[in-house]
VEXBA-284672 format. One record per residue: residue in one letter; x, y, z of N, C-alpha, C, CB in turn. Coordinates in steps of 0.05 Angstrom, whole numbers, plus 5000, padded with zeros to 4 digits. Each point is the difference from the previous one (the first is absolute). Glycine has a CB too. Layout:
aXYZXYZXYZXYZ;...
***
This chain:
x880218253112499149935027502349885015495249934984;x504550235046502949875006498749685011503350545019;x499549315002499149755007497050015020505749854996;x493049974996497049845005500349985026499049714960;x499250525057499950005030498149755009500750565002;x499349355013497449785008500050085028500449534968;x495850385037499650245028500949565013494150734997;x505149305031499949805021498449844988500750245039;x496649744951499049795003499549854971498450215045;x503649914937501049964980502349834990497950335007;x504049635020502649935001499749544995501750635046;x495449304947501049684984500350134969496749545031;x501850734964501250034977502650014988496650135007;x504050045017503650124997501649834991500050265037;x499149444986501649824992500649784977499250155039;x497349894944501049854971501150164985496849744997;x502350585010501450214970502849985005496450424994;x505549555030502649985008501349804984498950155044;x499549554964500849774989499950044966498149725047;x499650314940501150104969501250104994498049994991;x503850275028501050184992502849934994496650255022;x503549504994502249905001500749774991499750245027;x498049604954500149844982500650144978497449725021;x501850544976499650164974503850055000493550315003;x507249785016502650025000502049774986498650275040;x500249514974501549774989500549954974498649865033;x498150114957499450024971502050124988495650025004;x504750315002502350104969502049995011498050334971;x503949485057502649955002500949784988499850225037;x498249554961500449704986498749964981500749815034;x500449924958498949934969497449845007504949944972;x494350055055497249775008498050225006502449525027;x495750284957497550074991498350065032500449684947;x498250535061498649805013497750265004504049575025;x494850554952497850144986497849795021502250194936;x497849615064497649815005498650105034502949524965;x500050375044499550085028499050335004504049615011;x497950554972498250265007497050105003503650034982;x496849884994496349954981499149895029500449784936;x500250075081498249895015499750105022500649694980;x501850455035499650105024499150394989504249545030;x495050464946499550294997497849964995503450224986;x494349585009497749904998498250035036502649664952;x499350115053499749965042499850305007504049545015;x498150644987500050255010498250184986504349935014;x494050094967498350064989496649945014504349954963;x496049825039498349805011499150135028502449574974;x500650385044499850125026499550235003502249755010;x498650444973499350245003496850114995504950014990;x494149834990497150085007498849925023499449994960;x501449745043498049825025500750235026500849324984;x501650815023500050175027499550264992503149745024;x496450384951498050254997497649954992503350244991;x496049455017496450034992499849995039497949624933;x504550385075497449955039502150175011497349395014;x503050914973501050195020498250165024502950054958;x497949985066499250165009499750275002500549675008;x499150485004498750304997502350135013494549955002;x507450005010501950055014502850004976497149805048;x503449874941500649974981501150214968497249655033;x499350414965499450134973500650395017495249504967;x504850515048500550255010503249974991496050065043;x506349794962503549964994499750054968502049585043;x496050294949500549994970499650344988498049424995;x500350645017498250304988503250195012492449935013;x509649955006501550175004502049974981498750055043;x502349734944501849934993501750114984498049745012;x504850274988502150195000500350084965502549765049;x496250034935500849904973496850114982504049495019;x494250554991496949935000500550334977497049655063;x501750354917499850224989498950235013500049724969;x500550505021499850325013498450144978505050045026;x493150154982499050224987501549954972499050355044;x503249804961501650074974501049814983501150325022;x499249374990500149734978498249974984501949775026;x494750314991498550034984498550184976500849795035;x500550494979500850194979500549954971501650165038;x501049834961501949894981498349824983504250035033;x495049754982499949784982496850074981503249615041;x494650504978496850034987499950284991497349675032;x503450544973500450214988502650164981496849935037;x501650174957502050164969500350355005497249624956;x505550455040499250284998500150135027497049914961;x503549945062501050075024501350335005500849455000;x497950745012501250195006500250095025499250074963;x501949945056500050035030499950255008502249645005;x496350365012498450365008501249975037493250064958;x508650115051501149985028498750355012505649584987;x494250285046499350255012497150085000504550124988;x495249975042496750115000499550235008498749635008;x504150564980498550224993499950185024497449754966;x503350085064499950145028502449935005495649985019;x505849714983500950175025502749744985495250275059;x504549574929502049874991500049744985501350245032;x500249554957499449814978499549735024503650224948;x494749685047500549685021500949814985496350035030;x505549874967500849804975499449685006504150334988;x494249735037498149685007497450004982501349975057;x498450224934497450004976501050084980496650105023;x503349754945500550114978497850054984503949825003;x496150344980497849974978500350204980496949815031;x501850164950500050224973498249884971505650155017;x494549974969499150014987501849704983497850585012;x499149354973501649774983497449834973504149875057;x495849944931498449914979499449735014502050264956;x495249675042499349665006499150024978498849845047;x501949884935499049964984499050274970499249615047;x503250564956500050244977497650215012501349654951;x498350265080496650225010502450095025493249674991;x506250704997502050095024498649945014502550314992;x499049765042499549925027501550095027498949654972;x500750425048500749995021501749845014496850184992;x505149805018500449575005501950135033501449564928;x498450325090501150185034499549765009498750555009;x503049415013500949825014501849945030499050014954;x501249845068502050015008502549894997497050115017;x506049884989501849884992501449985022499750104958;x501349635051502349905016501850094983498549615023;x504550164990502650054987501049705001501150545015;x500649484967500749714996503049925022497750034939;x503650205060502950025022499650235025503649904956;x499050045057499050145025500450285002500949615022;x500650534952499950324985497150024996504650024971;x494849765010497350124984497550045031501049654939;x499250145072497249925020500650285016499449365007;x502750765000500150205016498850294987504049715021;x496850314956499350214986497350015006503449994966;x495049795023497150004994498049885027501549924946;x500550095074499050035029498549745000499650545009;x500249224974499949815007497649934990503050065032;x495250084945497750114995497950085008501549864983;x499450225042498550145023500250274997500849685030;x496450504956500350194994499450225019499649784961;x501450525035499350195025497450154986505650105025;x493850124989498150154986500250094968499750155048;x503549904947500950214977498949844982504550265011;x496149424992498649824978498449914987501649995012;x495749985019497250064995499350274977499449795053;x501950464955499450194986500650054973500150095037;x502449694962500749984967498049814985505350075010;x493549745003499249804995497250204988502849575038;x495750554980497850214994500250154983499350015034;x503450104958500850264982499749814978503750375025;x496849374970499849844970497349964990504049745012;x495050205012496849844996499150264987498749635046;x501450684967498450154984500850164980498149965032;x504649974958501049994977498549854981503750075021;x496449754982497949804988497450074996502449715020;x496250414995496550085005499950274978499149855063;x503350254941500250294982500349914966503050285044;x498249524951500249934972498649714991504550295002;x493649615019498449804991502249754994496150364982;x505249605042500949754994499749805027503450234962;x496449495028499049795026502450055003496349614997;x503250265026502649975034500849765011498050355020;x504149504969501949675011500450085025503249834959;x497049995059501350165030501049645014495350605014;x506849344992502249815013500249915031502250224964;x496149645047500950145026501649735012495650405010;x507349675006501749885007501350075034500349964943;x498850155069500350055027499449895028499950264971;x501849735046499149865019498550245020504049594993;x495650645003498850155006501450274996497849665026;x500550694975501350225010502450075027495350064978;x504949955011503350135020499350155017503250054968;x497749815063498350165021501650235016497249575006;x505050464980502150215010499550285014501849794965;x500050315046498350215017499650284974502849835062;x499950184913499550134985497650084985503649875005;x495449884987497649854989497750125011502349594995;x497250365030497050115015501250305001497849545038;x504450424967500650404998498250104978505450025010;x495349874968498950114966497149875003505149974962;x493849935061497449974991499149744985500350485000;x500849365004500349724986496749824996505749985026;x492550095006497449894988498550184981499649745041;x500650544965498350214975500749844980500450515013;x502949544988500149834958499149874993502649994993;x496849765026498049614998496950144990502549595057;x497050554962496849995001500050194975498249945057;x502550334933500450084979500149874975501550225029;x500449584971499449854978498349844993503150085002;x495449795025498549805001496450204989504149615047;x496750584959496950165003500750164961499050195080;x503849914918498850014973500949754978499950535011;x500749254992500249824983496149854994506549925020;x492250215010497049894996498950194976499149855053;x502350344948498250134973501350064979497250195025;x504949704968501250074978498749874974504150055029;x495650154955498349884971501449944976496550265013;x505749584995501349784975500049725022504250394964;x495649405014500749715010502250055021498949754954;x500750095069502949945015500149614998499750545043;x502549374959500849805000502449875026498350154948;x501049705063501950025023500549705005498350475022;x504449454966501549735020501049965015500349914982;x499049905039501849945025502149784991496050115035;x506849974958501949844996501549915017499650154970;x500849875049501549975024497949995022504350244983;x498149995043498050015018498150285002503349675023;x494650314981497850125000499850195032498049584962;x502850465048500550135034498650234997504749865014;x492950135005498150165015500050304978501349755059;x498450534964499850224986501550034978498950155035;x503749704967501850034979500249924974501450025032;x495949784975499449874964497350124999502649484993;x496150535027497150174989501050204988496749925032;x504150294972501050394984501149894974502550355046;x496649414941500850054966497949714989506650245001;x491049705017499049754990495950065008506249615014;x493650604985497350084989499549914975500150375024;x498149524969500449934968497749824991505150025004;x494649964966498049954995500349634993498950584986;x503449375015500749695004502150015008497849784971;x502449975052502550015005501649705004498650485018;x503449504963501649695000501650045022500549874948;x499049705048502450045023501749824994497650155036;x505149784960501549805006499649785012501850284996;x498649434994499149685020500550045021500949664974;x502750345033501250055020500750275014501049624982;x497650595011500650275010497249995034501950294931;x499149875079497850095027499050215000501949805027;x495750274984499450285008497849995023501250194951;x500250025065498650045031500850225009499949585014;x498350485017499450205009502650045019494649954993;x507349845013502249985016501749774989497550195041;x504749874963502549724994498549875023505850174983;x495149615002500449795027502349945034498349834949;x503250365044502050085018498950145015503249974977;x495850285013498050235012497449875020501150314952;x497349495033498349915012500149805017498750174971;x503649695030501349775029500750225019502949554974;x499250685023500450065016498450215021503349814971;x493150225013498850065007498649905025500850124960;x498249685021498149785018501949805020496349984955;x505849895045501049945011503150035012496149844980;x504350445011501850195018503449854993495550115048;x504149694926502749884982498550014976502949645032;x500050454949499349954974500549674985501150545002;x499949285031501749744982496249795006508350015021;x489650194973498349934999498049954970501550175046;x500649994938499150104974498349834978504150255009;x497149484999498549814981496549955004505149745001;x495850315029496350035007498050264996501549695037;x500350484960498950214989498650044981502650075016;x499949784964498850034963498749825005503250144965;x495849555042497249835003498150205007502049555017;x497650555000497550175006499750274983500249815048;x502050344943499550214984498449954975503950155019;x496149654971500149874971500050234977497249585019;x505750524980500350094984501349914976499350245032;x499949514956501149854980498150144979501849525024;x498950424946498250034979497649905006503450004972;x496549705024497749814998497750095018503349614989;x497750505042498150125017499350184994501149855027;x500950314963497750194998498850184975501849995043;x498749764938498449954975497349945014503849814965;x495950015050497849925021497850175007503449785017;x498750365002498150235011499050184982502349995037;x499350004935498250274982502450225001494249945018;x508250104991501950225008501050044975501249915048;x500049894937501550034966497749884979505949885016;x494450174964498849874978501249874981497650275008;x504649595001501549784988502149935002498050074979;x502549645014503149945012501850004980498649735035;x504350334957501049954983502049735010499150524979;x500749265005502749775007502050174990498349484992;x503050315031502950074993501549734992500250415034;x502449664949501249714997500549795023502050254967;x498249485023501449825022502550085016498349694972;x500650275053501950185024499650334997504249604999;x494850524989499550285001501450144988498549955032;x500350344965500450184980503750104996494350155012;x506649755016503050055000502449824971498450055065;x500049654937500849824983500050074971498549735033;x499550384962499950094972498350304988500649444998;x501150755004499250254992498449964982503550225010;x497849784964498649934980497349965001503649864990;x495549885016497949895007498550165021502249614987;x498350455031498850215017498550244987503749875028;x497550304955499650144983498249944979503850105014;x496849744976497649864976497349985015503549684973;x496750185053497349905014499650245004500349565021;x499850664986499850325019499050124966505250075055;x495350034928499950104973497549874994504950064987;x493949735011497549844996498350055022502349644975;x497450445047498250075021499550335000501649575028;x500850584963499850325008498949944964504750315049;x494949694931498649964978496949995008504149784978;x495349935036497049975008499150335013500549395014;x501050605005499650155016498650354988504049625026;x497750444961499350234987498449944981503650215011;x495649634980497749964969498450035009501049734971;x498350195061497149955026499350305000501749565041;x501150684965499350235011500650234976500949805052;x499450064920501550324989497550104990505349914982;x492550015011498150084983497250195020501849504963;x498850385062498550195018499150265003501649745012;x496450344988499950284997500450175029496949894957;x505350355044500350035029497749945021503150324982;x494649815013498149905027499649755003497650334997;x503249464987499149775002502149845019497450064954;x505450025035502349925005500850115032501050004944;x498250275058499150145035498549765017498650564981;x498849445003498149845021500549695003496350354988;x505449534997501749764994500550015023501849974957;x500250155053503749985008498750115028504550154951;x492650005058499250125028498649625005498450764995;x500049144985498649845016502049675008494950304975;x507049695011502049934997501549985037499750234940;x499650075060501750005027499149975028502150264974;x494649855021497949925018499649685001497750454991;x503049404992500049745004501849875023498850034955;x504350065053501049905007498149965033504450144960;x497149595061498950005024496549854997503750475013;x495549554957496949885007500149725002497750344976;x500349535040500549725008496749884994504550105042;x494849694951497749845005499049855033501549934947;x497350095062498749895026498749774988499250425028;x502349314981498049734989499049795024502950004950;x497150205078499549845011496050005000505850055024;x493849734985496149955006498950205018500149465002;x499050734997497550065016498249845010500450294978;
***
């Protein structure tokens, strides 16, 4: 991992990890001890770092779900699956390398496993368009799933996007057919689907791979019908409105665990999933486990009428006011 980005409202952290960093220095230049003091300000910055990620805001946790360091599809790849084989191209019209996926083992049970992927440099983020996928990707994304339906295997699916790519190429190729396409046959596909929101979750562009019969979400990851940029500069004609956006969007986990939208949260480590892969991974491996024990034994009609009433749920509300 390269050096430890810290977003803005992070930066009293910056400044104890700096200060150890530079006690730590001292430490192996001299013969004085001073382990003690470390121990103590790595305690404090520990300390502080929970107390300002237990009262983030929604604006906040939106920087984090972006963050530059924050694991990708394919960190998670690697680390929970075995046997990884990557399947490119949909077969029309070309490869989108903002969606990966292929074939691979959870837990020794083949599987499906597709995703989107940023880039970690400014080569990679370009290649993979930033994980803003066009139509060709949706379609690869589709060409896997029923790969999958053809040989009876459940379906992992990643979603990391700040939305579909609204390029003029894009709607050229038909870019909402692909969304609604996938969204209309992922409703009837008859293997388990499984779908995490690890990042950001963005509108059509995370719905076309998050039909599903549960779906996790990351502490600090978002998902909504618009960025928050999109939706300031909607409603109030600036995007340097954005923080008020994500307050009213409430597209945090916790909300919309609330509303009924995900069916569970996964923690992430102290300061978030960027801090410690590892750990990220372990917590994510223990939820996509639950997750599929809930749905593997289903019998397709059951697992159909699951995942329809599932979806008819979303939007229902209680009326508690008096008559």
């Amino acid at each position: 991992m390269s050096k430890r980005h810290f977003l803005e409202f992070e930066q009293p952290i910056a400044e104890l990890e700096s200060k150890i960093e530079e006690l730590r220095y001292v430490q192996s230049e001299s013969a004085v001890d001073i382990s003690e003091e470390i121990d103590r300000l790595s305690k404090k910055s520990l300390q502080l770092t929970k107390d300002i990620y237990a009262n983030l805001s929604p604006w906040q946790v939106t920087q984090i779900a972006r963050h530059p360091q924050r694991p990708y599809t394919l960190d998670y790849v690697n680390e929970l699956f075995t046997d990884f084989q990557e399947m490119h191209g949909d077969r029309h019209f070309s490869d989108d390398l903002s969606i990966v996926g292929g074939l691979a083992r959870f837990n020794g049970q083949p599987c499906m496993v597709l995703g989107h992927q940023k880039g970690r440099d400014t080569k990679e983020r370009a290649m993979r368009n930033f994980g803003m996928s066009r139509p060709e990707g949706y379609r690869k994304a589709l060409r896997l799933m029923e790969t999958a339906q053809k040989f009876g295997l459940p379906v992992f699916t990643f979603v990391d996007t700040p939305g579909a790519y609204p390029g003029i190429g894009a709607e050229e190729r038909n870019q909402s057919e692909a969304i609604g396409r996938n969204i209309f046959e992922m409703a009837r596909l008859e293997v388990p689907i499984i779908t995490t929101i690890i990042g950001e979750g963005g509108s059509g562009g995370a719905l076309a791979i998050s039909v599903a019969d549960q779906v996790l979400m990351m502490q600090f990851s978002v998902y909504s019908v618009i960025s928050p940029e999109g939706c300031a500069s909607i409603l109030w004609k600036t995007s340097d409105r954005a923080s008020d956006a994500a307050e009213a969007l409430g597209i945090t986990a916790h909300r919309l665990k609330a509303l009924g939208m995900i069916d569970k949260i996964i923690s992430e480590p102290v300061g978030g999933a960027h801090r410690d892969h590892k750990q990220a991974c372990a917590n994510l491996k223990r939820a996509l486990n639950d997750a599929y024990r809930q749905v593997s034994d289903l019998k397709v009609k059951d697992l159909l009428q699951h995942r329809y009433d599932r979806l008819q749920s979303y939007g229902r509300f209680t009326d508690t006011k008096e008559h």
